[in-house]
Residue, then its C-alpha position, 0 to 999 in steps of 0.5 A: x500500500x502507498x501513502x497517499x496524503x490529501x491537502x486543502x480541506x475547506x472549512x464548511x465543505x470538501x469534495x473528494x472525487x476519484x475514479x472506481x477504485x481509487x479509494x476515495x470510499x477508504x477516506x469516508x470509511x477512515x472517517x467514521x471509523x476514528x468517530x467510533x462506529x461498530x458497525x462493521x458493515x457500513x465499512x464493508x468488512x465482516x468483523x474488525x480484523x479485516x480492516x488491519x492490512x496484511x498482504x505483502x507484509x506479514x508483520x503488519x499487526x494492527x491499524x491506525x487512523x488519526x484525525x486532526x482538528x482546527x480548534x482555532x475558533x473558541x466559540x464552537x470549541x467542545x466543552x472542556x476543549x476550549x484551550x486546545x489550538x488542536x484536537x487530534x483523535x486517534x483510533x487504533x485496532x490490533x490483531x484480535x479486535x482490540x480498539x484503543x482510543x487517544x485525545x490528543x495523545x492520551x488514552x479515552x474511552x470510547x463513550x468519551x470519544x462519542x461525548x467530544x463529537x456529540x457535543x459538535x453535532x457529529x453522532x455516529x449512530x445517527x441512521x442519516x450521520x452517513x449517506x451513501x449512493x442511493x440514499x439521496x431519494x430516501x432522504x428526499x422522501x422523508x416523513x416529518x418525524x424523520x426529518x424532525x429527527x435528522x434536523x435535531x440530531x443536526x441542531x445537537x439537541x438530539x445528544x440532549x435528549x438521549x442523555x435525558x432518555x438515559x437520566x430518566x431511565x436511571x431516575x426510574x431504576x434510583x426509584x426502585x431501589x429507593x423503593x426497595x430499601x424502604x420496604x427493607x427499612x420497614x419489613x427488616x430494619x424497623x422491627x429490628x430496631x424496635x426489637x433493638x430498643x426493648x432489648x436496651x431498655x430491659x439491659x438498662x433495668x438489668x444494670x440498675x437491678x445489678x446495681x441495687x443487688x451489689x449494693x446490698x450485697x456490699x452491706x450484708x458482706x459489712x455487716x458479716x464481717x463485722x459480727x465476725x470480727x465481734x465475735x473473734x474479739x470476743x472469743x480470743x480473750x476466751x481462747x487466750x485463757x484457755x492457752x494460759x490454762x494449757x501453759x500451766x498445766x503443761x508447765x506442772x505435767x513437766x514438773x511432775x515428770x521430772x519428779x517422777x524420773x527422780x523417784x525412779x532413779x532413786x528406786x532403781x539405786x536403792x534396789x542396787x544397794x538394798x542387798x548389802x544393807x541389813x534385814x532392818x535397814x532393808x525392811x525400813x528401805x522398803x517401807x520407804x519404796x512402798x511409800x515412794x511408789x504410793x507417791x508415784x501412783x498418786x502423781x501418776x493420778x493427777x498426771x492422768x487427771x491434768x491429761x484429761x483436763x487438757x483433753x476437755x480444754x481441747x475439746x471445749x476449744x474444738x466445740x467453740x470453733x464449730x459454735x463460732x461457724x454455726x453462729x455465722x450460718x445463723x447470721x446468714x440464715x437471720x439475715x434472710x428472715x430479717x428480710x423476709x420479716x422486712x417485706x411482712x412488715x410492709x405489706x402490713x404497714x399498707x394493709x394497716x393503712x388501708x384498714x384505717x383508711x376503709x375504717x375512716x370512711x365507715x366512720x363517716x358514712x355512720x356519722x352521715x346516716x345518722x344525720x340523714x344525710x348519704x353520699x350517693x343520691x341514688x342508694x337508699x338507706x338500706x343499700x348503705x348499711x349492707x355495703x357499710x357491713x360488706x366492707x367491714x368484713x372485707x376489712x376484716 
């Protein structure tokens, strides 16, 4: 393929003639092809890899079409364009069918492509946008509404209309949605939230009921560990005579042990020596040893004795230790009759009020019969008194 280049484009109309097969048709297909078109067919070729060139030159992989704009007049600029001198778009299109857009050397997209030649009346979609041999008497022949058609999209306010066709059809799909999310709101979200605040309510009359129940479980734990320590007060000037008693008996059981050890160290020598002493002598010894061991059994009894008073003592402790557990249960245990007697009282203080309140009305209501005089006009004397001795019995 040759390049051939064409100068001289005037500014309101260009005629490009040229012999059959000359190419003239290549420059209008280059044309709507840079616009943005998709229609394969208006540039006689079946889908896009047709229009890259490949004969002859095999490494030939993708083809190109750039168009560049006098944008010298601001006045008719597009919008967003207006400090540009020039507007060059290009298209491009790979092996495989791939479009790439540039405006002025940068990447864009296709509907921006569409935007920037819509906003200066040049919207390739339009049907009339390109008018081939043989269209001409078609167009002539025209109705209205297809010539009203053709004079919008020329005017430009057909891109208005399609953008407001798309606003509208956007709108009614925000509707929907809103529409959508209300009947979440009210079928989910509100019952929910309803369900939400009940729960809140009831958590914050947990935490007050919580608070309260601390409150008093701080003043029971007090009041324990003040009888407590009453009673540990008390109990350990007991216990510490008790361990007074301990120590002396303790001291005297020593003694007597010592003692005891004496005497039979004593028997023992006096055993030893008792064969060389005379008859006399060993008869008087042995009184003597006789009247030792009634000593040794009687210091052998009140050992026993002491023993089984320690014995006692410490039993004595034993059973005040399990009275002083017991005592704490029974405060605990006191404690709950307390608050139960508490609440009686109560309900015995309002039904005590209630009598007096019942009784003060029976009173009057005598006093007024026995003047003639009734509170309710429509009740008879009679009436009176049997409801005056209903409520006494109730009362009672």
């Amino acid at each position: 393929a040759h390049r051939t280049v064409i100068s001289g484009f005037d500014e309101n109309f260009t005629a490009i003639t040229g012999a059959n097969g000359a190419g003239t048709t290549n420059i209008i297909d280059a044309i709507v092809f840079v616009l943005g078109t998709s229609n394969w067919n208006r540039l006689r070729v079946v889908n896009a890899k047709n229009l890259i060139y490949t004969t002859g030159q095999a490494a030939v992989r993708k083809a190109s079409v750039t168009i560049v704009f006098n944008n010298s007049d601001k006045s008719n600029a597009p919008v967003g364009y207006e400090k540009f001198d020039q507007i060059t778009v290009t298209r491009q299109i790979v092996t495989g069918g791939h479009s790439k857009h540039l405006i002025n050397g940068h990447n864009a997209t296709l509907k921006r492509v569409k935007n920037l030649f819509r906003s200066v009346q040049l919207n390739v979609k339009n049907p009339h946008f390109l008018i081939m041999q043989g269209s001409i008497t078609k167009v002539l022949n025209m109705k209205p509404p297809e010539i009203l058609g053709m004079i919008e999209e020329a005017a430009g306010t057909k891109m208005y209309d399609d953008k407001r066709a798309e606003a509208m059809k956007e709108i009614v799909k925000k509707e929907r949605k809103v529409k959508e999310i209300q009947t979440i709101l009210t079928t989910e979200i509100n019952p929910k939230l309803t369900t939400l605040k009940k729960q809140q309510q009831e958590y914050y009359t947990w935490l007050e009921s919580k608070r309260d129940f601390e409150r008093l479980e701080k003043f029971k734990l007090a009041f324990l560990y003040q009888s407590a320590v009453n009673l540990k007060s008390s109990s350990a000037a007991g216990i510490k005579e008790k361990e007074a008693l301990i120590s002396e008996i303790a001291e005297k059981t020593q003694e007597i042990s010592e003692s005891l050890q004496d005497l039979t160290q004593s028997i023992k020598g006096l055993q030893a020596t008792q064969k060389d002493l005379f008859s006399s002598e060993l008869t008087a010894l042995s009184e003597q040893a006789k009247k030792i061991e009634k000593k040794v059994v009687v210091r052998s009894a009140e050992i026993k004795n002491k023993e089984e008073d320690l014995k006692s003592e410490l039993e004595k402790i034993t059973e005040l230790e399990e009275s002083l557990a017991s005592l704490e249960k029974g405060i605990e245990t006191t404690e709950k009759k307390l608050s139960a007697q508490k609440e009686k009282v109560l309900a015995g203080e309002q039904l005590k009020k209630d009598k007096e309140e019942l009784l003060t009305n029976l009173h009057n209501q005598r006093q007024a019969i026995s003047i003639g005089v009734l509170a309710d006009e429509g009740k008879n004397l009679a009436d009176l008194l049997m409801t005056t001795e209903q409520e006494a019995k109730n009362a009672e």
